[in-house]
ZAMARGU-4260 file (C-alpha; in steps of 0.2 Angstrom, whole numbers, plus 5000, padded with zeros to 4 digits):
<rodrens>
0) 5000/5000/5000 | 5004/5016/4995 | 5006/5030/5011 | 5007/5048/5006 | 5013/5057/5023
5) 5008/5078/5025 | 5023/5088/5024 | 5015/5098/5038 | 5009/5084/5049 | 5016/5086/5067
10) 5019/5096/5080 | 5018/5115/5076 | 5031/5129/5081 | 5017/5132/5097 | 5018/5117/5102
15) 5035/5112/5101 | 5038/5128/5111 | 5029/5123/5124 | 5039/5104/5126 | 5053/5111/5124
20) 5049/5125/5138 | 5042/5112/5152 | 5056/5098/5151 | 5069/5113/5151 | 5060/5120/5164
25) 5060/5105/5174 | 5077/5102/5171 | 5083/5118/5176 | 5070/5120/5191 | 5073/5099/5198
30) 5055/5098/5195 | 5039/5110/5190 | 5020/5111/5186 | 5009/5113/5176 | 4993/5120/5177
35) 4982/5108/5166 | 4989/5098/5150 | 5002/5107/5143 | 4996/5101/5125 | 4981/5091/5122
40) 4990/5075/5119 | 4993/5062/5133 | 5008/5053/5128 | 5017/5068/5130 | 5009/5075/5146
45) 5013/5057/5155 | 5031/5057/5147 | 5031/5077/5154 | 5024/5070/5170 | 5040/5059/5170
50) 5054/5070/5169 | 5050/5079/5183 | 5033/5090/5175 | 5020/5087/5187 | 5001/5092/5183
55) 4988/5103/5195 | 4971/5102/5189 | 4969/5120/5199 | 4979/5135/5206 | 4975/5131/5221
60) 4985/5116/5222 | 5000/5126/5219 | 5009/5139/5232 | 5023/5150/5235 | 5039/5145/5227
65) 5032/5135/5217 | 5037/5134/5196 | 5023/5133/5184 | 5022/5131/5165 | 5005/5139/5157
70) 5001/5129/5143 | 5001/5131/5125 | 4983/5135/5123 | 4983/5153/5136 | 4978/5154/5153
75) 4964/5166/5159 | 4969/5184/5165 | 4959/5177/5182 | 4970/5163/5186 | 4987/5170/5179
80) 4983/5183/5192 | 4978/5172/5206 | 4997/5162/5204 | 5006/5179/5205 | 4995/5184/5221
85) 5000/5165/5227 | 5019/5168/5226 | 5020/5156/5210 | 5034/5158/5197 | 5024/5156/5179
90) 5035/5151/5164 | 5026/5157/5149 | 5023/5144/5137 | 5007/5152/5129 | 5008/5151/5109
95) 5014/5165/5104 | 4996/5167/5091 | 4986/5166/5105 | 4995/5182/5115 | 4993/5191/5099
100) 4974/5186/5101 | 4973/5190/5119 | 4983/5208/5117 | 4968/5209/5100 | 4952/5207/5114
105) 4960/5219/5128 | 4963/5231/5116 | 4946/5231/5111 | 4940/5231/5128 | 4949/5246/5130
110) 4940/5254/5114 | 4924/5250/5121 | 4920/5237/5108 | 4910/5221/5105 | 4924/5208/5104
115) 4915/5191/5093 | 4926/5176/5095 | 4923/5162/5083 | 4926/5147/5087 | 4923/5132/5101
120) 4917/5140/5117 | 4921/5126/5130 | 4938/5125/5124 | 4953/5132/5135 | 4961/5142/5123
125) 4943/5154/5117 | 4941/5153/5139 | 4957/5162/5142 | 4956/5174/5126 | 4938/5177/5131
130) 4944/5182/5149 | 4954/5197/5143 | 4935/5207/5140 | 4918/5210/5147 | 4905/5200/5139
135) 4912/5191/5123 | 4901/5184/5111 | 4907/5167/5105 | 4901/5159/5090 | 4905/5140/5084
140) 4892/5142/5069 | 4890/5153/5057 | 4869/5148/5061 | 4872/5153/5079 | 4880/5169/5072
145) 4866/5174/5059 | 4852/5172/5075 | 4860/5183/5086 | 4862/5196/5071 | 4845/5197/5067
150) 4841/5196/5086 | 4835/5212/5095 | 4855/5212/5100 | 4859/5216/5083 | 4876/5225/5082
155) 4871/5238/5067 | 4880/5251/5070 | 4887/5246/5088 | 4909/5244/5086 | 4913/5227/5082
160) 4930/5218/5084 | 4930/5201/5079 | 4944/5187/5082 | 4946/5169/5077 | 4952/5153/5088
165) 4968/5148/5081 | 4963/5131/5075 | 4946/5137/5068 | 4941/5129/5051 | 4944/5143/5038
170) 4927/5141/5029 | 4917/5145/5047 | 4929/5161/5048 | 4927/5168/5032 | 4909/5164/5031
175) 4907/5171/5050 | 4915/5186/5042 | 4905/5189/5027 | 4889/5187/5038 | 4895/5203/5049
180) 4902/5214/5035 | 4885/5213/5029 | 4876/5220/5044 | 4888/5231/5055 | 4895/5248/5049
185) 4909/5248/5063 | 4919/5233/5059 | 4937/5227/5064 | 4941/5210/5057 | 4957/5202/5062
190) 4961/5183/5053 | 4969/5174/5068 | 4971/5158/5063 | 4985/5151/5063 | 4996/5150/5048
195) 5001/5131/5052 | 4985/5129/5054 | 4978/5134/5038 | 4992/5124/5032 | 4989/5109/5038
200) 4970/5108/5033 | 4971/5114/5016 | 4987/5098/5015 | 4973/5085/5023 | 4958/5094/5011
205) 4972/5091/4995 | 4976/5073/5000 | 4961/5068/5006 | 4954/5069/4991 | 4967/5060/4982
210) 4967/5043/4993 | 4956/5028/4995 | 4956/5030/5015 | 4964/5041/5027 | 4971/5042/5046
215) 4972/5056/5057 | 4983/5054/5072 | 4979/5064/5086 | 4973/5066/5104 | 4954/5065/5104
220) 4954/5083/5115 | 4963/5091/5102 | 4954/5104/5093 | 4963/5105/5079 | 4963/5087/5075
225) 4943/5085/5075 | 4946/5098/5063 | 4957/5089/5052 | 4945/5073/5055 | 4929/5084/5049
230) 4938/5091/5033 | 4944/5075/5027 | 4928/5067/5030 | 4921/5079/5016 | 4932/5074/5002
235) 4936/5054/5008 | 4922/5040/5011 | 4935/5030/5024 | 4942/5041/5037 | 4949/5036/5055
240) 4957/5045/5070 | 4967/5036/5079 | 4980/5043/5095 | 4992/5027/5096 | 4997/5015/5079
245) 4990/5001/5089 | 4970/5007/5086 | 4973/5003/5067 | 4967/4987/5061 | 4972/4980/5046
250) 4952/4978/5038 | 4951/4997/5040 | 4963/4996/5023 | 4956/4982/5014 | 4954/4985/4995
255) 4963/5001/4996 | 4980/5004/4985 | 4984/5023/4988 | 4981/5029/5009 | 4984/5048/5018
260) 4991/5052/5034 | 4991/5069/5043 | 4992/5074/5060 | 4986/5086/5074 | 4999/5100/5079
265) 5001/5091/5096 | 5007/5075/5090 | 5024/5070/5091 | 5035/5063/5078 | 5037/5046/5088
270) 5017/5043/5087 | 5017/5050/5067 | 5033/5037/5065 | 5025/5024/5071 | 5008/5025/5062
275) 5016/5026/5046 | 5026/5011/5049 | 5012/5001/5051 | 5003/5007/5036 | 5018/5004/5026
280) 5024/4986/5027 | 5043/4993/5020 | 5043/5008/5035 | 5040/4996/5046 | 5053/4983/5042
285) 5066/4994/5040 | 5063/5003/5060 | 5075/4996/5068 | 5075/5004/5085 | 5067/5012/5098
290) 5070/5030/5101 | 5071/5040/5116 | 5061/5055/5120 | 5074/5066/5116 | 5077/5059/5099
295) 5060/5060/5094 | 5059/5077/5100 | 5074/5083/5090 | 5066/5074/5074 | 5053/5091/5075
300) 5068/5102/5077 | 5075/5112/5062 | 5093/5112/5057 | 5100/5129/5055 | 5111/5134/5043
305) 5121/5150/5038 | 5115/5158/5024 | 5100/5150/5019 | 5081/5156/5021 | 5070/5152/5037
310) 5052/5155/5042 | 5048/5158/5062 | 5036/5165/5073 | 5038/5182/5082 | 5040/5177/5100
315) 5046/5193/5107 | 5047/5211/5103 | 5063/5224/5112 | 5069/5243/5109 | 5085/5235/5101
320) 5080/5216/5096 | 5068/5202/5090 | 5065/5187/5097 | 5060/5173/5082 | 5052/5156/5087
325) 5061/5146/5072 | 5057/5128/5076 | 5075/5124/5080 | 5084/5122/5097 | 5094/5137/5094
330) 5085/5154/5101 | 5086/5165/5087 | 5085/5183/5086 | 5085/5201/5072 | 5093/5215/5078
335) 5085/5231/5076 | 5100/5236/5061 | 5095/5218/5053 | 5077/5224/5055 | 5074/5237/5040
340) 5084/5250/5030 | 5075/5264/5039 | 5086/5270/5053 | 5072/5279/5061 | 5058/5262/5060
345) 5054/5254/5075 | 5053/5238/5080 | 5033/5236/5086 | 5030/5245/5068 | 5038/5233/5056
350) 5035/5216/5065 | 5021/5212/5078 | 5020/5196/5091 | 5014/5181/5082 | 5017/5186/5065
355) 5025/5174/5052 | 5042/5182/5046 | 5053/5176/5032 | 5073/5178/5037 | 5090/5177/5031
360) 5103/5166/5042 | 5117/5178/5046 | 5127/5167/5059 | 5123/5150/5070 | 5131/5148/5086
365) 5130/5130/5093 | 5140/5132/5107 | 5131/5147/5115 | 5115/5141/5107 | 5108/5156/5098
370) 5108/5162/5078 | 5106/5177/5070 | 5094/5183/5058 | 5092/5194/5045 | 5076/5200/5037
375) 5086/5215/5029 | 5095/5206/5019 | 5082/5195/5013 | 5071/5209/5009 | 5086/5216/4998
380) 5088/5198/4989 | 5068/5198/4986 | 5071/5217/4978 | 5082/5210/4968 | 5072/5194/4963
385) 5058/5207/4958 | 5068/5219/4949 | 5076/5208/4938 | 5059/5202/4937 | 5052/5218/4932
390) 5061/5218/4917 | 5053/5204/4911 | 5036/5210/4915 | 5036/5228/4912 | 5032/5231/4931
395) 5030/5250/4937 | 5040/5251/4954 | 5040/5265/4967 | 5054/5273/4973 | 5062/5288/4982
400) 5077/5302/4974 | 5090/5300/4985 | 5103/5311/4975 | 5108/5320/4959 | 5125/5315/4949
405) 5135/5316/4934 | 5121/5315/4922 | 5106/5309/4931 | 5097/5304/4947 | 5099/5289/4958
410) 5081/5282/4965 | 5081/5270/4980 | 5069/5256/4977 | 5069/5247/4994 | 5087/5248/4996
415) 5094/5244/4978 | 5100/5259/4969 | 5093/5263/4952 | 5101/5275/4940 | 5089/5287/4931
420) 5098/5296/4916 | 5092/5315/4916 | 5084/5310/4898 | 5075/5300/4909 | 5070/5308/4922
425) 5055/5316/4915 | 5058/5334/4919 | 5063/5346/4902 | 5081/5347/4897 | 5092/5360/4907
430) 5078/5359/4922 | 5086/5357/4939 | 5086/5339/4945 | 5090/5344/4963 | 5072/5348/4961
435) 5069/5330/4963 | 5076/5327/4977 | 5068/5315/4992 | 5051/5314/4980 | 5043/5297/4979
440) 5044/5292/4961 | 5037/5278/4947 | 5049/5271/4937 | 5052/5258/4923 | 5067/5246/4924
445) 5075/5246/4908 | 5092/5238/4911 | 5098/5224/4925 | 5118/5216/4929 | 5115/5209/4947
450) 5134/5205/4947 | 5139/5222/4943 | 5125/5227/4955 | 5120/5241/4942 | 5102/5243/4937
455) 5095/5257/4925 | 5078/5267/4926 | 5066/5277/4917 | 5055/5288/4926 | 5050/5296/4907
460) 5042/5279/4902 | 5028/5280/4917 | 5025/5296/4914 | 5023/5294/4895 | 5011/5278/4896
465) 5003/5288/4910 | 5001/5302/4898 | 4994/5291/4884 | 4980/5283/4894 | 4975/5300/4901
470) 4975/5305/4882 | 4963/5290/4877 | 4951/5293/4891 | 4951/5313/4887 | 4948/5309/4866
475) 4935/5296/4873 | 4925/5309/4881 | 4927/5325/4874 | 4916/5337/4866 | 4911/5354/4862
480) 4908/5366/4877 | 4914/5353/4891 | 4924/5361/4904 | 4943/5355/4909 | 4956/5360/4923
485) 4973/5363/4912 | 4991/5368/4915 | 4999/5380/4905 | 5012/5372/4896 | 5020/5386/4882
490) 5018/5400/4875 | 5019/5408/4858 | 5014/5425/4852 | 4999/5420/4846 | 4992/5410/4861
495) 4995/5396/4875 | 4995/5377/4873 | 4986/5369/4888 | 4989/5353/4896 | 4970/5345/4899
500) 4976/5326/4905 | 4989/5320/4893 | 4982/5331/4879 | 4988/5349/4872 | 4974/5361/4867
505) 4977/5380/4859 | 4969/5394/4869 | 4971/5407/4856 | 4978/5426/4861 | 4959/5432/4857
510) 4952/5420/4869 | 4962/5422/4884 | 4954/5440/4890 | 4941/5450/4886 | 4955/5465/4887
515) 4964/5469/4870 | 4981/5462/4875 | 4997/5459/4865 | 5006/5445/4872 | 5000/5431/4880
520) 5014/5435/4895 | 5002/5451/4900 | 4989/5439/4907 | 4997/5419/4910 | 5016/5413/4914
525) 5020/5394/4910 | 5014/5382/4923 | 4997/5392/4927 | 4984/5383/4931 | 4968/5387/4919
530) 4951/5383/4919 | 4947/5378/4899 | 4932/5374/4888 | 4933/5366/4872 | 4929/5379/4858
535) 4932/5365/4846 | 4942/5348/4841 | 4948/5338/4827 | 4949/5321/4834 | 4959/5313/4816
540) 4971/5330/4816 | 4972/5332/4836 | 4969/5345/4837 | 4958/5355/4851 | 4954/5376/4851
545) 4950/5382/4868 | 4945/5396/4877 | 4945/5405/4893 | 4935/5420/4893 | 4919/5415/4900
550) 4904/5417/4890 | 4891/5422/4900 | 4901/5437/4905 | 4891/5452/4892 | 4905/5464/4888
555) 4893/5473/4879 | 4878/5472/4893 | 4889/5477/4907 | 4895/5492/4898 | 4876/5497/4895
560) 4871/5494/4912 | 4887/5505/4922 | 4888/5520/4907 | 4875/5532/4897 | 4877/5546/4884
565) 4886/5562/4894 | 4895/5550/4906 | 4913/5551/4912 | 4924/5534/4910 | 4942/5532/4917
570) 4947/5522/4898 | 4964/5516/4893 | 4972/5518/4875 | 4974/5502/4868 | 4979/5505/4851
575) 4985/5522/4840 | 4978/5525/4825 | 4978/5540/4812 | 4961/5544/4812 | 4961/5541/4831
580) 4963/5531/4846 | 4955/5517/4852 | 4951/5515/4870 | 4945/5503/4883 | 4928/5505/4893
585) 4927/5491/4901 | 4937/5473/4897 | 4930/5469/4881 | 4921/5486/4874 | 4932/5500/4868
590) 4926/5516/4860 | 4936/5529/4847 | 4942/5545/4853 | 4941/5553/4834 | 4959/5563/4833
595) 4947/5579/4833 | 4943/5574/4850 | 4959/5572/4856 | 4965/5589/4862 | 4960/5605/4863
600) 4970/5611/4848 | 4974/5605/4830 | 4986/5588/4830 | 4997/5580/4818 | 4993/5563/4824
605) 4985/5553/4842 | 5003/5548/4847 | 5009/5569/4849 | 4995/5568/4864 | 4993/5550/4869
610) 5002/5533/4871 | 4996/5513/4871 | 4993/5509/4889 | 4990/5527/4896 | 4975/5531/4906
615) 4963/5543/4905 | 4946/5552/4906 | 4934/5554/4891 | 4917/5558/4892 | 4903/5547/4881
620) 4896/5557/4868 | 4887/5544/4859 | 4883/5525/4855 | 4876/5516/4842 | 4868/5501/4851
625) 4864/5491/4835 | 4882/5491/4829 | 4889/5490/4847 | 4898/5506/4844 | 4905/5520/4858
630) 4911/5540/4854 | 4923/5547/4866 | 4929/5566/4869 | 4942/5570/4877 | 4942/5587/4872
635) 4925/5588/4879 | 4930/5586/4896 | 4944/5601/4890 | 4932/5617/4885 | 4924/5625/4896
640) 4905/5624/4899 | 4895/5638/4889 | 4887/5651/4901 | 4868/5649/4905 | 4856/5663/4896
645) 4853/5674/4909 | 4869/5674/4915 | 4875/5682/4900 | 4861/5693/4897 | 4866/5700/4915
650) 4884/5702/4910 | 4877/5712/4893
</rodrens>
């Protein structure tokens, strides 16, 4: 018979930890306790129970001086408080998952939210998370979960935090979850199970499937094991759990050519060995020997060594160091220079207790039992991986200026140093790179020689395929009279192009003020910001007119209603003629000051009196409302007013 073994099956980092803890502890100590099973599995509580680990049912049992290991599934905030109040030394073997879940619930206790736990009630570890606030709501359905919803309890709109057990079934969490997004408006959602976890089902749900029977080896109190049980049972019609090799019988097998084995996270590899020797007739004959406790408890132990990658478990978390549960006997730590790139980052912001992390072995000290870890360098290995990468795949990367050299800028992209030619940089040619200096940037990478450590970007390429879909979607939606926020881009005599979102549109001199100017300098500078409307466009030639002035603005009307015939008006020439001089009434309207009317004496030309730009008063002597025309005088306002009638018949 065929026997295909889980990779995962076994004890996990959680659980080794807390074994490896209590013997050490009772090495150390000539003896200690421990306040329940340490792990739901009793071969390896009674072989605890013989090396000097001895098991209280309560804290009562257990006074001052006395050493006692808290298990891997948590201990309540009640009774962890009672042994400190009885003088009791606690060794904290807690799984580092279940803290983080603990630390999850007080902190929402302290934000005055409902924590929803989902999982098994009446097991130890949901009793001790459950501890750490006031009325938890715990949920091992998502039925259960759906009745209290729609209860007169309903959350709605009350602050939600919700938290998983560690071995929860995925399927319950994420359907629990979807349930909840639905209904509450304050929601904080924090996937707790465990990694190993996950792991280790979606393994039994993959072979399951694949075999004509399968075992399940595990204490029948462990949670996680039932778990396994029930998810197998879904995809294979012959499933058994069993805690010892000797509850298989050989009928259980009969007619089957291909069989699965996995394993609870609290079985030891002695138990898995010896299962899978007697489903495989050739394991079984070649086990020669019996091994001793140690042994078998070093088989779950990893082999460090330098220079390779590891996965572990945040244990602990200090100003200056992190501690990482790797699965070996080594302890093994990051320090804080190892940590990140960023010299100002803190530990508690990069790396939280519990999470999984992915390191690079700097050194492994066997005598003095510790080895060093590097996630920096790890990170920078990845960059590269995903550099060269992104050469392949045309993949935009983010990164910041650092500095400006001989011909270009250099952009750090999580450590590696990319070289952006000015060409590439994306400003105009002869424009100050310094400019660019500590701004975030997109860049492309274009050329790659890990061993020369020289990468090559351009910042130029984002920006134009940037610039080209904004250009679609801008062709794709314009017409006639829409309105745009632009950017002045240039400038000519004749007008301004204007940036609308990856396309250029002329404002023409004519269009940019009501006001007669000259230039397009007298009214907008490069870089302006303009609001546009599109006069019109040409979508085969590309071309767009725009405008600025705005056309429900009357020149015409507000002349009319702020000046009448006989009127004084403060004008200014705008333009020298030899019949006259034009001037402006308001922005848009200008009247003629015929050359007769320029002075009080005879002229050669406007320009002996006046000059473009020059303010001054003329009186409105007449206008032609059909052709929207206006008559000015300033000579008017120059000759004196002929005396009244009376006034001169009294002189006379």
């Amino acid at each position: 018979m065929n026997v295909i073994l889980a990779k995962s099956a076994g004890f996990c980092y959680g659980v080794e930890r807390a074994v490896r803890l209590a013997a050490q502890t009772a090495e150390e100590c000539g003896g200690c306790w421990m306040l329940g099973d340490i792990i739901h599995n009793a071969s390896v509580v009674e072989e605890l129970e013989r090396r000097g680990v001895r098991k209280a049912e309560s804290p009562e049992e257990l006074s001052s001086g006395d050493v006692a290991v808290i298990r891997s599934h948590g201990e309540s905030k009640e009774i962890l408080l009672m042994l400190e109040g009885r003088g009791v030394r606690c060794v904290n073997a807690t799984c580092p998952n279940v803290m983080r879940i603990q630390n999850l619930v007080a902190q929402a206790e302290r934000e005055g939210r409902q924590t929803v736990i989902i999982g098994d009630p009446g097991h130890p570890e949901v009793r001790g998370i459950a501890s750490w606030c006031s009325a938890p709501l715990i949920f091992d359905t998502s039925d259960a979960l759906s009745k209290w919803i729609s209860g007169q309890n309903s959350p709605c709109e009350k602050p939600v935090t919700v938290v998983a057990q560690t071995t929860c079934i995925r399927e319950l969490f994420e359907t629990s979850a979807k349930i909840l997004k639905n209904q509450c408006t304050n929601l904080k959602i924090f996937d707790t199970i465990c990694n190993a976890t996950h792991r280790r089902q979606s393994e039994a749900a993959e072979i399951s499937a694949m075999v004509d029977a399968m075992v399940v080896v595990g204490d029948r109190k462990s949670a996680n094991t039932k778990h396994l049980t029930e998810i197998c049972q879904e995809r294979c019609r012959s499933v058994i759990q069993v805690e010892k090799a000797d509850e298989l019988s050989p009928d259980f097998f009969h007619g089957c050519s291909v069989a699965g084995l996995t394993a609870g996270a609290s079985t030891p590899a002695g138990i898995i060995k010896e299962v899978y020797a007697t489903m495989s007739e050739e394991i079984k004959a070649a086990e020669g020997k019996e091994e001793s406790f140690e042994e078998l408890l070093n088989q779950s132990f990893k082999t460090l060594n330098t220079g390779e990658k590891v996965t572990g478990i945040v244990t602990a978390i200090t100003p200056t160091e992190v501690q990482v549960d790797v699965g070996a006997k080594q302890a093994a730590y990051i320090k804080l220079s190892e940590l990140s790139d960023d010299p100002n980052a803190k530990p508690e912001d990069i790396v939280h207790i519990g999470d999984e992390i992915e390191t690079y072995i700097v050194r492994v000290n066997d005598i003095e039992g510790y080895a060093e870890l590097s996630k920096k360098r790890l990170d920078t290995v990845k960059v590269w991986e995903n550099i060269e990468k992104a050469v392949d795949e045309k993949t935009i990367l983010e990164g910041v200026v650092t500095e400006e050299n001989k011909g270009g800028i250099v952009v750090s992209v999580k450590g590696v140093r990319v070289f952006v030619p000015a060409s590439q940089s994306g400003l105009p040619r002869g424009a100050e790179l310094s400019a660019m200096l500590k701004q975030k940037v997109q860049l492309r990478i274009t050329e790659v020689n890990r061993a020369r450590r020289r990468v090559v970007g351009s910042i130029r390429a984002v920006q134009q395929e940037a610039r080209q879909a904004a250009a679609a979607a801008v062709w794709e939606s314009i017409e006639v009279g829409k309105h745009y926020t632009g950017t002045v881009k240039s400038m000519t005599s004749y007008g301004v192009f204007v940036d609308i979102g990856g396309v250029d549109g002329m404002v023409h001199i004519s269009e940019l003020s009501w006001s007669r100017i000259k230039n397009p300098a007298e009214v907008v500078s490069v870089g302006d910001t303009l609001e546009v409307y599109v006069i019109s466009f040409d979508a085969e030639k590309k071309k767009i007119s725009l405008g600025v002035k705005d056309r429900t603005l009357d020149p015409w009307k507000q002349f009319m209603d702020t000046y009448q015939v006989g009127d004084v008006a403060s004008v200014k020439i705008v333009k020298l003629m030899t019949f006259g001089a034009f001037a402006e009434v308001v922005p848009g309207v200008d009247g003629l000051i015929h050359i007769s009317q320029i002075a009080d004496r005879r002229i050669d030309k406007p320009g002996d009196v006046l000059s473009e730009g020059q303010v001054v008063d003329a009186k409105i002597t007449a206008v032609d409302e059909e052709k929207q025309k206006i008559s000015l005088s300033i000579r008017a306002l120059l000759e004196p007013q002929s005396a009244p009638a009376d006034e001169e018949n009294e002189a006379e």
